[in-house]
N, C-alpha and C positions, 0 to 999 in steps of 0.2 A: 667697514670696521673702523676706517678714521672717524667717519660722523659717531658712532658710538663713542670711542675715544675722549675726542674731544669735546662730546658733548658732557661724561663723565666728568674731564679734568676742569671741565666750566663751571662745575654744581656745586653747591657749596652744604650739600645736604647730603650728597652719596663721595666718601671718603675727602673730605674735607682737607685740604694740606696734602693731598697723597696725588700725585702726578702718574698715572699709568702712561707705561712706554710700550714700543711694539717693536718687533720684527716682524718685515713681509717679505715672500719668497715665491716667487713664480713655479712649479713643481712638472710645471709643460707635461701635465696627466702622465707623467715618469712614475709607476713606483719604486724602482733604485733611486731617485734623486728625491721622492720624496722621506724616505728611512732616510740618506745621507742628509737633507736637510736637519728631520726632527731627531737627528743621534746629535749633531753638531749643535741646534740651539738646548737638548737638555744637558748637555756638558759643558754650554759656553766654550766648543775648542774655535770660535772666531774672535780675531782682533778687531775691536771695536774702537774707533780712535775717537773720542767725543772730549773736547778742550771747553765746548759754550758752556756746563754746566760741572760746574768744579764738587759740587755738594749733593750731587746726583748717588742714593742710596742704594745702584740699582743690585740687586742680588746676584751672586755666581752664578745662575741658569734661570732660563723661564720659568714661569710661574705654571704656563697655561698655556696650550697650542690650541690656534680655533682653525679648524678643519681636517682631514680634507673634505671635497664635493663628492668622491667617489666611493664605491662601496671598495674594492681591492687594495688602494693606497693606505686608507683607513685602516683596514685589517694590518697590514705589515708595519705601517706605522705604529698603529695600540700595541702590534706583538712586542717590536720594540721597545716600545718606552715605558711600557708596561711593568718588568720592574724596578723602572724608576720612580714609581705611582707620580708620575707628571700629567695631570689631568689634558686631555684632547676630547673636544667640546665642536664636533661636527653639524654644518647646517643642512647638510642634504646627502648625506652617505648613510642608504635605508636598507640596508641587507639585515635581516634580522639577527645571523650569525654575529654579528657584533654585541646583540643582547646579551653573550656569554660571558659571564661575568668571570668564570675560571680561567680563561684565554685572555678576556680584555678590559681585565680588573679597573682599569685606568678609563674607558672610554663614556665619552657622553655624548647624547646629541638633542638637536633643537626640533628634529624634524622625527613624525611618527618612524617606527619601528613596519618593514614591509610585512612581517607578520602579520598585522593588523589591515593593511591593504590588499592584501592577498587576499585575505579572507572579505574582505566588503568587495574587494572586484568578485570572489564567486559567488555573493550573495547577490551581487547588480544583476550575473547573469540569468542567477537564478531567477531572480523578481520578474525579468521579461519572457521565461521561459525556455530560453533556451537550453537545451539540454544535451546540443552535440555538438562541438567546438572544437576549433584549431587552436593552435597557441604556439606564439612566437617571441622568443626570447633570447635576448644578448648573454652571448659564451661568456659570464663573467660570473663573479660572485653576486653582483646585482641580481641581473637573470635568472642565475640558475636557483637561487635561494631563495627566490621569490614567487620562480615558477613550481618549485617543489612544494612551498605553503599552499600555490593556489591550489596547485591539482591534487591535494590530499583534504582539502577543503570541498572543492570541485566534486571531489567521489560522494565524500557523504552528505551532499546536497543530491546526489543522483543528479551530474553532468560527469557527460564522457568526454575526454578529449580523443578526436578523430585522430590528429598527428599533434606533435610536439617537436619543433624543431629548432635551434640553437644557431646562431651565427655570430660572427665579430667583424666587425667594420675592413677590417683587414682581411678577411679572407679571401682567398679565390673568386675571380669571377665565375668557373662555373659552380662550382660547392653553394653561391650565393642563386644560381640558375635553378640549381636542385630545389632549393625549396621552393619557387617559383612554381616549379613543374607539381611539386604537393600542394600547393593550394589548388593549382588550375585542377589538377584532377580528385580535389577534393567535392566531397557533398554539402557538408558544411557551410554556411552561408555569414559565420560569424569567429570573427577572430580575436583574440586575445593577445596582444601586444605589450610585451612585460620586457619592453626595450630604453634605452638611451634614445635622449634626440640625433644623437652622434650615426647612430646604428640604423636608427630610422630613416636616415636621411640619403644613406646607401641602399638600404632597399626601397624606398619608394620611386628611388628613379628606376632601380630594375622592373616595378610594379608597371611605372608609365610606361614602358617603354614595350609591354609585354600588351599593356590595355586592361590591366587587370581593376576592373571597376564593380561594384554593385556587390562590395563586402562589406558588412559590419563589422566596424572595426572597434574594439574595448579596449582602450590603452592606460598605464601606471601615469604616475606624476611623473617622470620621466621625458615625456613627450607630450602630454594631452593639451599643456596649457601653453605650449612653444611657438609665437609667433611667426617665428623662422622656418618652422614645419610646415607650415600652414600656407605659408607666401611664397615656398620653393613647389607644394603640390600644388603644381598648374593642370593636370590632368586629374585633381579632383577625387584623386584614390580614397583617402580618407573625411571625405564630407559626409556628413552626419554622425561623426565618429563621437563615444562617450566614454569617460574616464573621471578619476579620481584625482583632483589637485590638492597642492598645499590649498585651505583656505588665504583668501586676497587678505591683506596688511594694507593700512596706513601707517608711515610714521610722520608727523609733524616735522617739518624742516627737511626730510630726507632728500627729496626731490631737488629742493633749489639749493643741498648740500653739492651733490652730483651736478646738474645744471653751471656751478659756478666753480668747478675745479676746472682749473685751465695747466697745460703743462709746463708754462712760465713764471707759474709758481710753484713748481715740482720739481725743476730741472733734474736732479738727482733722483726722482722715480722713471728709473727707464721702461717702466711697462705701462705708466701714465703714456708715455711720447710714444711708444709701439701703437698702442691704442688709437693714439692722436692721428697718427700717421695712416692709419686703414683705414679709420671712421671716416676724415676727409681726401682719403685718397689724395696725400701730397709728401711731403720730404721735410723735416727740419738738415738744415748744413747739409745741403746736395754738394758734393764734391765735383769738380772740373770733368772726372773720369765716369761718373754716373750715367748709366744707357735707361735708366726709365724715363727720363723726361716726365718726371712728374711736376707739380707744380711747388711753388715753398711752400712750407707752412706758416704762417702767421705767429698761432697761438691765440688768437682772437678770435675763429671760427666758433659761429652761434651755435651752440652742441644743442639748443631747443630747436631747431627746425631740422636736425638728421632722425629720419624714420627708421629709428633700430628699437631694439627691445629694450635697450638703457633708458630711451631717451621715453618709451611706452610707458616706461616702470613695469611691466610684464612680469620682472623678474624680482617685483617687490615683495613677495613671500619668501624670496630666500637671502634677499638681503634682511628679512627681518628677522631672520632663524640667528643670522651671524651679529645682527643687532641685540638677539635676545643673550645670547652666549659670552658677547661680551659683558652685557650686565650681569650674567650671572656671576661671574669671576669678579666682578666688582663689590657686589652683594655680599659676597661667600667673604674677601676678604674685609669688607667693610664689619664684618660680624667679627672677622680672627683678629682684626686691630681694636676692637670696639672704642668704637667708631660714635663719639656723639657731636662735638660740635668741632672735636680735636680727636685725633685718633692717638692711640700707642704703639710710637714708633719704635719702641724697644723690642718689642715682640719681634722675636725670629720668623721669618717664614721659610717654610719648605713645602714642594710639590703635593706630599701627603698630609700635609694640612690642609689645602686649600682644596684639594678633591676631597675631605672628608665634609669641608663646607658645602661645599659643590655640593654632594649628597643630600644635606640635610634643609639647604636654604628652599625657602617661596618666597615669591616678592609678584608682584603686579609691575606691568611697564606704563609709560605716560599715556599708551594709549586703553589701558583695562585690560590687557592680556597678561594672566594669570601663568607664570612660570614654577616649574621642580620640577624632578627628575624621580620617578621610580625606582625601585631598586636595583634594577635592570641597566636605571643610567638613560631611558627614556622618557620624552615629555608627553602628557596626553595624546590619545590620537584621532583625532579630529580632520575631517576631508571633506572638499566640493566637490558636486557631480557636475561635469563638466560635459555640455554638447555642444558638437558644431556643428555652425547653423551657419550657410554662405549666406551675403545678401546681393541685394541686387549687382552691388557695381565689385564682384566678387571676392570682396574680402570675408576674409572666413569672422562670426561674429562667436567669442566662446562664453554661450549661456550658464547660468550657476541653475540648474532644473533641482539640483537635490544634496542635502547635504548626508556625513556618513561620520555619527561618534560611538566611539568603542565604547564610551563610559556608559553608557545607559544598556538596560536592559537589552536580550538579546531581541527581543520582537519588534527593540523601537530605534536599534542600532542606525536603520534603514531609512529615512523619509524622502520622499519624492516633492518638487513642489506642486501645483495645478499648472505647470505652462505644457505649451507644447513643442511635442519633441519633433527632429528632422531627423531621419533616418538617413543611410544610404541613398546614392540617386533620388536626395531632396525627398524621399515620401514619407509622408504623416502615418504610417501605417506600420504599427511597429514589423520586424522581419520574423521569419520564422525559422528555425534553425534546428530539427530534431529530425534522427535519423531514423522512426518509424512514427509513425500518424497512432494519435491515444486511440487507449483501446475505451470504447463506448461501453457505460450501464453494460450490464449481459454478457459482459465478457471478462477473461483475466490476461495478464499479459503471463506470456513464457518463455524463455531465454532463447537466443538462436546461440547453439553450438559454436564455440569460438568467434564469438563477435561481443561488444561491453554490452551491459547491461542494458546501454539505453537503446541498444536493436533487441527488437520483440518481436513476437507474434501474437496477434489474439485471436482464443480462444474460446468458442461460446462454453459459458457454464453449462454445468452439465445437471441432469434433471433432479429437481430437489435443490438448488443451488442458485442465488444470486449473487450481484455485484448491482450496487442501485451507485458506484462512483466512476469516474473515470480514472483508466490508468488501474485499474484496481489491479493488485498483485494475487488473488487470492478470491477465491467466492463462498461465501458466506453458507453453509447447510440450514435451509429454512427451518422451525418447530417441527416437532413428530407432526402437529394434525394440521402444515399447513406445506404447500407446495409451489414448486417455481409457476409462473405464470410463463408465456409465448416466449414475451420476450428476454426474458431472465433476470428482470430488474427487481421484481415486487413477487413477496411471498405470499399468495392468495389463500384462502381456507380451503381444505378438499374438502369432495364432496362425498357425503353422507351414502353408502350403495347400501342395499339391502333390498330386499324380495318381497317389491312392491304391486299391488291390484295392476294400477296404471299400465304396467308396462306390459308388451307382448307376452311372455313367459308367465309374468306371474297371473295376466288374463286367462292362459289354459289351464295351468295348473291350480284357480279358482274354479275353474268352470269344472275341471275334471273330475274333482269330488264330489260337486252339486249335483253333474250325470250321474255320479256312482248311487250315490245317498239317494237320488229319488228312484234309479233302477231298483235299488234295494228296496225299496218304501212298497215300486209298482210290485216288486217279486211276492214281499208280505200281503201287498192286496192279493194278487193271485191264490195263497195259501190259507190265505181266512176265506176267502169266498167259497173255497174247495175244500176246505178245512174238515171236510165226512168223507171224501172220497181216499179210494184207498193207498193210493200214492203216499196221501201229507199224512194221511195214519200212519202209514208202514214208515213211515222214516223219522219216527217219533215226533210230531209236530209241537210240541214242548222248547226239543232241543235247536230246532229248525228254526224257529219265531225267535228263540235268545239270540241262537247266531245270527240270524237277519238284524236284530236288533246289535249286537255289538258290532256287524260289518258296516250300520248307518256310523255307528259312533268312529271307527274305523277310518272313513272315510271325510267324515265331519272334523276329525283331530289334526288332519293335515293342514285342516287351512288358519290350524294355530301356529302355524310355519310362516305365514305370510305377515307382512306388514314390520313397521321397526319392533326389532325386539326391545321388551322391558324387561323388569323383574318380575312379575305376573305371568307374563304370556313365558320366557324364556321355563321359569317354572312349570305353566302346567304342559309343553308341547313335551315336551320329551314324558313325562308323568302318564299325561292322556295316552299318549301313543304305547305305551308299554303297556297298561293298564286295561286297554279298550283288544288290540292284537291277544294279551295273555287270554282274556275274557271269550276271544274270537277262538285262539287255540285249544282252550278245555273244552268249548263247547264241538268243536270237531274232533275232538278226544275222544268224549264221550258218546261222538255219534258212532266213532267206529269202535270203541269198547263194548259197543250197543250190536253192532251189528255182527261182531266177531260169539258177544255171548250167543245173539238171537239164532245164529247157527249151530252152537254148540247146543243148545235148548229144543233144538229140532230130532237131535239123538236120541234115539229110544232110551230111558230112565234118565236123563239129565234132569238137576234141578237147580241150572245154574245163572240162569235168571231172575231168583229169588234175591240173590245176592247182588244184581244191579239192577236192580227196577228205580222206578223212578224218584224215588227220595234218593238213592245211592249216587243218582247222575244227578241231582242238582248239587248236592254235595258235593260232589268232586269237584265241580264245577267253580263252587264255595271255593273251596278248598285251594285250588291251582290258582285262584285269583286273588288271593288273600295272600299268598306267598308272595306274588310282583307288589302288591300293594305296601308288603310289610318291606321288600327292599325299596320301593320308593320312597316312604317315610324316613327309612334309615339314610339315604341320599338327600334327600329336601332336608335332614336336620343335620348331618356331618358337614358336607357341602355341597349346597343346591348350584343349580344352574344361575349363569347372572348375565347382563348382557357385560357385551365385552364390545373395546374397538378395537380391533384389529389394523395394526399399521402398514405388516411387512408383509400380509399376502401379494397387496397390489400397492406399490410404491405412492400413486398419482390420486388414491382414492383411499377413503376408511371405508372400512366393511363393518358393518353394525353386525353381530353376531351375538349368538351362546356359548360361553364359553361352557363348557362340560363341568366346571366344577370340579368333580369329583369325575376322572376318569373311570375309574374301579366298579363305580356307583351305573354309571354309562354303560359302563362293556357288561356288568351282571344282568342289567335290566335285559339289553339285546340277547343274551347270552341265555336267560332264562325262557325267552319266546324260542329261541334256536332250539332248545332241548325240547320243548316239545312240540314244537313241528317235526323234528325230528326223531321222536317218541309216536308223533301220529304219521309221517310217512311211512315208519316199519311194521306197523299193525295194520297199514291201510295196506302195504305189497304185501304183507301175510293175509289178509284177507280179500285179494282183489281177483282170486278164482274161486270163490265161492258160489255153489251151484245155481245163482239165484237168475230167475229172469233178468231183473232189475239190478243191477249189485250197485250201491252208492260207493263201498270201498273200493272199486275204481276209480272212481271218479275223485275219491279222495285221495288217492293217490296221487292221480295226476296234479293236483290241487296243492298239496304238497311240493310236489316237482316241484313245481313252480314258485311256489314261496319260498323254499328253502334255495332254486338256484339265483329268484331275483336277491336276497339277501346276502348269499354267496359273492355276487357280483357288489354288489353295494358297496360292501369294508373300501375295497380298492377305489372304486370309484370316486366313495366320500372320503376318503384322503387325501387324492391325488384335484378333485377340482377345487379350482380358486375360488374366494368370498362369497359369492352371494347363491351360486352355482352349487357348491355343498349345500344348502340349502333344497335346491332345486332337486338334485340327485334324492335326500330324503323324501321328499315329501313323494318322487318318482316311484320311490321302492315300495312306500304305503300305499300308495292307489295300484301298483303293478300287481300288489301279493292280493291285496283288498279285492279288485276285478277277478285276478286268478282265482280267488274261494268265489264270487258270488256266479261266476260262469260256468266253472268247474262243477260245482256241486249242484246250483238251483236251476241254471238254465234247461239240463235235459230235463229236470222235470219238469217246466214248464213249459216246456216243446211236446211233450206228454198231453198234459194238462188241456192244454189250448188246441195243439192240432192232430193227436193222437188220442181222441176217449175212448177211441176201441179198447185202448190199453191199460185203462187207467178202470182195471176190475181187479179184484177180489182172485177170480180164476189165474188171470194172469200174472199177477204178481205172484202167485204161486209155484 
């Protein structure tokens, strides 16, 4: 603060004729003696005896208090002096709660706002991934207001803190043992240090003393960049330790400013000679009675060859904060005097004028650093990533790896340089610090029951569902027509099912009709060859040959059931088969409308065969097929069948299918073969005790049975089976009834025919 000073009242460019004067006051980190101080200099209630300068203009009170270092002093000091808007222009007191401008309408400072540090320490953590952390913090305003930014910053970066625990230099040794015992039985591998060098300094000797080694340690400005930290951990607690500093300052002359004050030219700064007296470890005016037996002081001791952190300049970013601070008050009133080659000394000054300078001035310093204050009362915030890296002969070396400004966008807040970094126990390898291992592709995380967020468990997706990220919170529902693969990462295309040649089922169920169709073909050879004899006479071989022939078609229609459906085939398979079955049904109609007349005919005077002879039965025949025909058309033009892909029969698979269209269209068609199979079962049991050797309406009866109980059974069937399978059940039901008529009905006669021609006469069929 003097090199500033003085360097001011030297210039003949910044307040020209205007001599700044100062008060300095030791505050021994008191906050009662620091309010007693700043009550006393903004009321001037101290006698000031000063006779060397008779024309001395100096004003009833300060103008401008520059500090404190601390964040608590600062507060009770701003509360105070606050309304006496006497601006207080701090170089290292970073609790963000001073931002408040309701509370501490008067305060300013030189040094970021921890707001801003908070938030970039839990962006550093986040950058290395660590996501489960301790955090240790000084019982003060500092601490606590600093650690409450990080860990609401912390959360919504997704970091947990494991524990969170508070101390102050003064406490208890064992309350300081306690925490102790939370890290040792911590999981956490990484801590967060949002302490005072003061604070640090008391527990790193409990740390040594316990062995507590091989932790990552993330600490504030505070402690990171402290010399004295660094040279006291002999047991190496914190090496490879990384944090956020003021960025390094040059100032021009500063150095050989400091270097060349001696306390024989201070005599009356008694905290210059306190000073004097510790650094060299000796006594000015030992009195006779004095038991340390120290040595005298000189006053000529070479203050460039003592290894302290003055003598480092270490601490030259906060002497340049109190460097900036005083130039700002300079600046501010250099503008309220205006101020060009001569100033106007007329001008009143008071406390609220010069903080509203304060407020409003920029200026740059001698070395290009860019000063003002935000509304807030804060200077921009700008930080070094700071690691420690010991070297050989084990002095700790503190590297600038990264730097961290609030002003730029939030993605580029953050940069790292290319060097490399020392971890904990010297390794190059960054540490790992998360209390569940990522959840892999294929998986989702899901919370454990009363533990933070960042304890999980994973869970494999579940089918139909991927996660192609890690950590994924959530898995993804693949398209309708595509499905999870194995391993749950990639949505693969299902595959295509439907009621193919190739495969085992659909090979029988080709082959099965091809059997049916050429039995049918062999039964028709047997009937034209025999075609005089009086078996295929008597059973009107007309109607015999159409039913042979719709029972090929019959059997032939089923294997429009196989292969992918289109709109062609979906069209004619349901068409065909109603079509071909109705054609197959009148003709057994009329065999037993045939055989019921041909009895009644046999009656002495009947003449009731006139009236179904053979033009009457191919008409019916006409007739009852023209009617399936004509609701086919009216279904193929309302709404036909179409193919369809079916999703939700089978999850993992599309099922190529027909859709019905027209339900109504579906059920009439079946529903019209029902009715007369069920038309010809009751005329076939009313005539299945007809006196005849031979009687066919047995045989169609049974024939009936059959059809009508395989169809019976069918509905349920083809409801209840899945994809490709309903298919299968159909086409089951056609060759089941198909086989039923061509066994039922042709076979005994062709058991006749072939191994029975005794029977197969004229007498006996009588």
């Amino acid at each position: 603060m003097r090199f500033a000073i003085e360097e001011i009242n030297n210039s003949t460019e910044l307040l020209p004729g205007v001599s700044l004067g100062y008060k300095m006051y030791d505050t021994c980190s008191s906050i009662a003696r620091s309010v007693r101080v700043a009550l006393a200099m903004s009321n001037d209630n101290e006698v000031v005896f000063d006779t060397s300068e008779a024309s001395c203009t100096k004003p009833a009170q300060v103008q401008a208090i520059i500090g404190e270092t601390s964040s608590s002093p600062c507060m009770a000091i701003a509360a105070v002096i606050g309304p006496f808007h006497v601006p207080q222009i701090s170089p290292y007191a970073t609790c963000a709660c001073l931002s408040d401008k309701s509370k501490y309408p008067s305060f300013l400072r030189t040094i970021p706002s921890d707001y801003y540090q908070s938030r970039a320490l839990a962006q550093l953590v986040k950058h290395f991934g660590w996501t489960w952390v301790g955090a240790i913090r000084s019982n003060n305003d500092y601490g606590n207001n600093g650690m409450a930014t990080f860990t609401q910053t912390a959360q919504q970066l997704g970091i947990c803190l494991e524990y969170s625990v508070a101390f102050f230099r003064t406490d208890p040794s064992n309350k300081i043992q306690k925490i102790i015992d939370v890290i040792k039985h911590s999981t956490s591998k990484v801590i967060v240090a949002f302490l005072s060098f003061l604070d640090l300094d008391v527990l790193v000797h409990k740390l040594s003393i316990s062995n507590m080694t091989g932790y990552q340690w993330v600490g504030s400005e505070g402690w990171i960049f402290d010399p004295q930290i660094a040279h006291m951990d002999k047991s190496h607690i914190l090496d490879g330790a990384i944090g956020l500093s003021i960025p390094k300052a040059y100032v021009r002359g500063m150095k050989e400013f400091i270097m060349d004050v001696t306390p024989l030219s201070s005599q009356s700064n008694s905290l210059l000679i306190e000073f004097w007296e510790t650094l060299f470890n000796c006594k000015f005016n030992q009195s006779n009675s004095s038991t340390d037996n120290l040595k005298q002081c000189s006053g000529h001791e070479n203050l460039a060859g003592m290894q302290h952190s003055f003598t480092y300049m270490s601490l030259t970013p906060i002497f340049n904060n109190v460097y900036k601070g005083v130039y700002a008050v300079a600046h501010a009133l250099h503008k309220i005097l205006d101020c060009n080659k001569t100033c106007n000394y007329k001008v009143k000054l008071d406390p609220f004028t010069i903080l509203q300078g304060l407020k409003n001035i920029t200026f740059e310093t001698k070395e290009g650093d860019e000063v003002y204050f935000n509304r807030d009362g804060d200077p921009p915030a700008k930080y070094e990533i700071i690691n420690w890296q010991p070297t050989e002969n084990g002095v700790v070396d503190f590297v600038t790896v990264g730097l961290y400004d609030a002003s730029l966008p939030a993605d580029k807040q953050l940069s790292l340089k290319n060097k490399t970094f020392i971890w904990a126990q010297n390794s190059t390898q960054v540490p790992v610090s998360i209390c569940s291992e990522k959840c892999s592709s294929g998986t989702r995380k899901v919370l454990q029951k009363g533990k933070p967020v960042c304890c999980y468990e994973c869970i494999r997706c579940a089918d139909g569902e991927i996660s192609n990220t890690t950590d994924s919170v959530t898995c993804v529902q693949c398209p309708p027509e595509f499905w999870s693969n194995d391993r749950r990462d990639v949505c693969v295309k299902k595959k295509a099912e439907f009621l193919s040649y190739e495969e085992m089922i659909g090979a029988l169920l080709t082959a099965a009709p091809m059997c049916g169709a050429c039995m049918t073909a062999i039964v028709a050879f047997i009937f034209f060859t025999y075609r005089k004899t009086p078996i295929v006479r008597a059973n009107n071989s007309e109607l015999s040959f159409l039913l042979l022939f719709s029972l090929t078609l019959c059997f032939l229609c089923s294997l429009t059931f196989m292969g992918q459906p289109s709109k062609w085939s979906c069209m004619l398979r349901h068409t065909a088969f109603g079509i071909t079955f109705v054609l197959c049904m009148s003709c057994v109609l009329a065999k037993t409308v045939v055989v019921l007349m041909a009895f009644r005919a046999s009656l002495p005077g009947s003449n009731v065969m006139k009236w179904f002879g053979p033009t009457q039965q191919r008409l019916s025949v006409l007739a009852f097929t023209l009617i399936q025909v004509v609701i086919c058309v009216l279904w193929l033009t309302i709404s036909p069948p179409f193919p369809f892909k079916n999703l939700k029969v089978v999850k993992d698979r599309i099922i190529l299918e027909c859709a019905l269209g027209s339900a109504v269209g579906f059920w009439a068609v079946l529903g019209y073969i029902g009715f007369l199979a069920l038309l010809c079962f009751i005329l076939a049991f009313l005539a299945r005790k007809l006196p005849d050797n031979f009687n066919e309406a047995k045989f169609i009866t049974f024939s009936m049975l059959i059809f009508c109980a395989v169809w019976i059974t069918f509905i349920p069937a083809y409801v209840s089976s899945p994809g490709k399978f309903s298919v299968a059940v159909e086409i089951f039901a056609i060759l089941a009834s198909s086989f039923g008529l061509l066994i039922c009905i042709f076979i005994p006669k062709c058991y006749i025919i072939l191994l029975k021609p005794e029977k197969n006469t004229k007498k006996n069929m009588i």
